[in-house]
C-alpha positions in Angstrom: -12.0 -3.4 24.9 -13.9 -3.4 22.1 -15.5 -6.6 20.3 -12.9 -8.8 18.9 -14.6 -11.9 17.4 -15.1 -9.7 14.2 -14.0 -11.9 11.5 -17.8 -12.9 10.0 -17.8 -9.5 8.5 -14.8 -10.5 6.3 -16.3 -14.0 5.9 -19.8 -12.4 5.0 -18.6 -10.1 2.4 -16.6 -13.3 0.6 -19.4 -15.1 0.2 -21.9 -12.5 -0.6 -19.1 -11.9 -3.7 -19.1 -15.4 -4.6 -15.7 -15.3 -3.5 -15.6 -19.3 -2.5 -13.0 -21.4 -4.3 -12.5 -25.0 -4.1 -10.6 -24.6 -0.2 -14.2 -23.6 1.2 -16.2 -26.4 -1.0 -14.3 -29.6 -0.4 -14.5 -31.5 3.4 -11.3 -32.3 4.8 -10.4 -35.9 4.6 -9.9 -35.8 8.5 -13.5 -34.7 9.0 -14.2 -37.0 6.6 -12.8 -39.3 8.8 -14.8 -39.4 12.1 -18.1 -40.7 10.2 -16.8 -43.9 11.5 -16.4 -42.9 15.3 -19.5 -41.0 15.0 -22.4 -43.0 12.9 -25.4 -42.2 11.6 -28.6 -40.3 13.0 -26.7 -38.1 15.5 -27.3 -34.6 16.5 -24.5 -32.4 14.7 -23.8 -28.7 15.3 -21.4 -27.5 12.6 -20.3 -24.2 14.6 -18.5 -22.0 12.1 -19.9 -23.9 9.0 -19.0 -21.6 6.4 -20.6 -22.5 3.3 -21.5 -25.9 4.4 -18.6 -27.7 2.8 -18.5 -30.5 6.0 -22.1 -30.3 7.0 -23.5 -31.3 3.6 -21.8 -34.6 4.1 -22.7 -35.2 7.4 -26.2 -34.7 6.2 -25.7 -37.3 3.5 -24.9 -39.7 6.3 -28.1 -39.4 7.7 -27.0 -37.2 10.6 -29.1 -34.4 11.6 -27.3 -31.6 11.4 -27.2 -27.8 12.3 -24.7 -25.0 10.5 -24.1 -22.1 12.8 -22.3 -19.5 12.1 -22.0 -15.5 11.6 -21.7 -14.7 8.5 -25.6 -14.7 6.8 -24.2 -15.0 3.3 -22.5 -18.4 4.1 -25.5 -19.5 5.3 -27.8 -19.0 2.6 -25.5 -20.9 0.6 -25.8 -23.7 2.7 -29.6 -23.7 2.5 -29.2 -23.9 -1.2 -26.4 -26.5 -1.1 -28.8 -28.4 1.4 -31.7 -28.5 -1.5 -29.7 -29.4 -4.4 -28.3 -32.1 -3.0 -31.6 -33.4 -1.6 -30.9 -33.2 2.2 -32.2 -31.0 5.1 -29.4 -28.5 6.7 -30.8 -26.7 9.8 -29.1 -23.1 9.5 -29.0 -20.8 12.3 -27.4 -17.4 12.5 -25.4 -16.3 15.8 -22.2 -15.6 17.5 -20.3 -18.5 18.7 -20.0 -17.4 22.4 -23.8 -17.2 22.6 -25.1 -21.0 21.4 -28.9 -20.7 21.4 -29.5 -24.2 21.7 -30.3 -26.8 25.2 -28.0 -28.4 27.4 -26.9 -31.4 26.8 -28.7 -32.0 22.4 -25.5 -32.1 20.3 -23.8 -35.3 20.4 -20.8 -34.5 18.0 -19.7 -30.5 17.5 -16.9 -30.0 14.6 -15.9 -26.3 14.0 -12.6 -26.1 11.7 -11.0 -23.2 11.8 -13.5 -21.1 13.6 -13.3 -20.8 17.9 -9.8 -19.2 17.5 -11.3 -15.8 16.3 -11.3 -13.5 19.0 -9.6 -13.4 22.4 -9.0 -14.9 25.2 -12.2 -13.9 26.8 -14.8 -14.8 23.5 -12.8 -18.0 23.0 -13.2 -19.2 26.8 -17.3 -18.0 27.0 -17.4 -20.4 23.1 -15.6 -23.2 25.0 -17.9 -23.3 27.7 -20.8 -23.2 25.7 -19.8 -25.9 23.7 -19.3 -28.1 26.5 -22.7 -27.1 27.7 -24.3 -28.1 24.3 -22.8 -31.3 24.3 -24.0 -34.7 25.9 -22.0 -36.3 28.5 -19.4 -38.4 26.3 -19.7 -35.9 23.4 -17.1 -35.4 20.8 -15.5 -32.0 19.8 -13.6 -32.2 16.4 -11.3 -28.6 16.2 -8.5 -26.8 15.2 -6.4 -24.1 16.9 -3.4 -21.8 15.8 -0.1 -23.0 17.5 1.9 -20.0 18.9 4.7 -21.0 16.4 2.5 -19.5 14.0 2.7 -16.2 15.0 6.5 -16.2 15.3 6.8 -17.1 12.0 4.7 -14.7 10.6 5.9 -12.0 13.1 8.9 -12.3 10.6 7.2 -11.6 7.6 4.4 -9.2 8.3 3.2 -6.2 10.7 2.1 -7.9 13.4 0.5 -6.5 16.8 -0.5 -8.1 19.9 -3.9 -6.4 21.6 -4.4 -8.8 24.3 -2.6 -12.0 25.6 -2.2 -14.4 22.7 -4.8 -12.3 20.1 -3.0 -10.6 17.0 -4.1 -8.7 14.2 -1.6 -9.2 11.1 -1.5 -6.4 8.3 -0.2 -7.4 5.2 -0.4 -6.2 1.1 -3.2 -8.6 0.6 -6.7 -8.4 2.2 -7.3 -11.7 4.4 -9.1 -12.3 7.8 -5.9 -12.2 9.3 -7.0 -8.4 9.7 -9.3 -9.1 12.3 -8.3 -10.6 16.1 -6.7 -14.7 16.3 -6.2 -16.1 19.2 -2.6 -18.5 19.1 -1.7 -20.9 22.0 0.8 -23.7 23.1 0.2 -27.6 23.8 0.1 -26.1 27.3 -2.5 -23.6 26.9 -4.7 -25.5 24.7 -4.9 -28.1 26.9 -6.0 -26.0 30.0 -8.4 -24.2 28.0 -10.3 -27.7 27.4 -9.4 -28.9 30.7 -13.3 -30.1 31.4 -12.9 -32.5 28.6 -10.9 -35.7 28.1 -8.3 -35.5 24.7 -8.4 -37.7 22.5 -6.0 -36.9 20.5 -3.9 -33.8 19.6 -1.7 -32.7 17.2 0.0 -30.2 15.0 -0.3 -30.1 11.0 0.6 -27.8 8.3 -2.6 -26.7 6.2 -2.3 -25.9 2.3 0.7 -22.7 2.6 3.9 -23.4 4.4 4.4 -22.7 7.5 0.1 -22.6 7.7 -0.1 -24.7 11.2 -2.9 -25.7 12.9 -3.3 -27.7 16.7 -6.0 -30.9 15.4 -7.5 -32.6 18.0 -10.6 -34.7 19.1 -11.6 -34.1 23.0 -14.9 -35.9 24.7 -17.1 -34.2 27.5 -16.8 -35.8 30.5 
């Protein structure tokens, strides 16, 4: 099979156009959130950091932090983003299945909306080496697509399945959507993760209808 975990290039050409509204620039409010649970001065790997929107804040409270991701162009933004806003943002460039950093050094690892690009396959090899990158009684911070996404947009759009639980969605308008996503039950989530204790997890509708997401925290055991 050939690669799957192909989105970057879609990612990368968006922000090499300048193509970044006020959806990639603003932190969630329920990233926002875990400063509390987390505190300052901790080892933070932003995997799939985009253009730095949650990993300039974590920077600002005095974490030290590192945005991975794929797509160059995002992170060159970040670099920038890093020195107007007077902080230090460790970029590095990779593929989230291959983590080139040592056992055990993160302490806290958010990637929103990232790890579900790709199949089964890439998505099990990222999960296993986040959990390798972590500390014992590490935090993960992610979201997943729920498998009642793709039925509802199997109604609306061309859908096609090319491996167990991975679609590729053509529609009038170019999106990432294009490229391999991985959806899963409660069930299926949870095995995937079964190495790590769940803290909590949940399902929420993002900024479209019908845009769900799984949400959950999960600590290395």
């Amino acid at each position: 099979m050939s690669k799957t975990d192909t989105a970057y290039q879609y990612w990368n050409t968006e922000w090499d156009n300048k193509n970044v509204s006020e959806k990639w620039t603003e932190a969630e409010p329920e990233v926002l959130a875990t400063f509390e649970k987390i505190g300052k001065s901790k080892k933070i790997l932003d995997l799939g950091a985009g253009v730095g929107r949650h990993s300039l804040p974590f920077a600002q409270n005095d974490c030290e932090v590192t945005a991975f991701d794929a797509a160059e162009s995002g992170l060159a933004s970040i670099e920038q983003l890093g020195k107007k806003n007077g902080v230090f943002i460790k970029t590095v460039l990779g593929k989230m299945d291959q983590l080139p950093f040592a056992n055990d050094y993160f302490e806290h690892v958010l990637s929103w909306n990232t790890i579900y690009h790709g199949n089964h396959d890439i998505l099990i090899d990222t999960v296993n080496e986040i959990k390798r990158v972590l500390k014992p009684g590490g935090t993960f911070h992610g979201t997943m697509l729920p498998q009642r996404r793709i039925e509802l947009l199997k109604n609306e759009y061309d859908c096609k399945e090319i491996s167990k639980n991975t679609w590729i969605i053509n529609s009038d308008s170019e999106s990432d959507k294009a490229h391999p996503h991985y959806y899963c039950s409660a069930n299926e989530l949870t095995a995937i993760f079964k190495d790590f204790e769940f803290n909590w997890l949940t399902m929420k509708e993002h900024d479209t209808p019908n845009s769900w997401h799984w949400h959950f925290m999960i600590e290395k055991l």
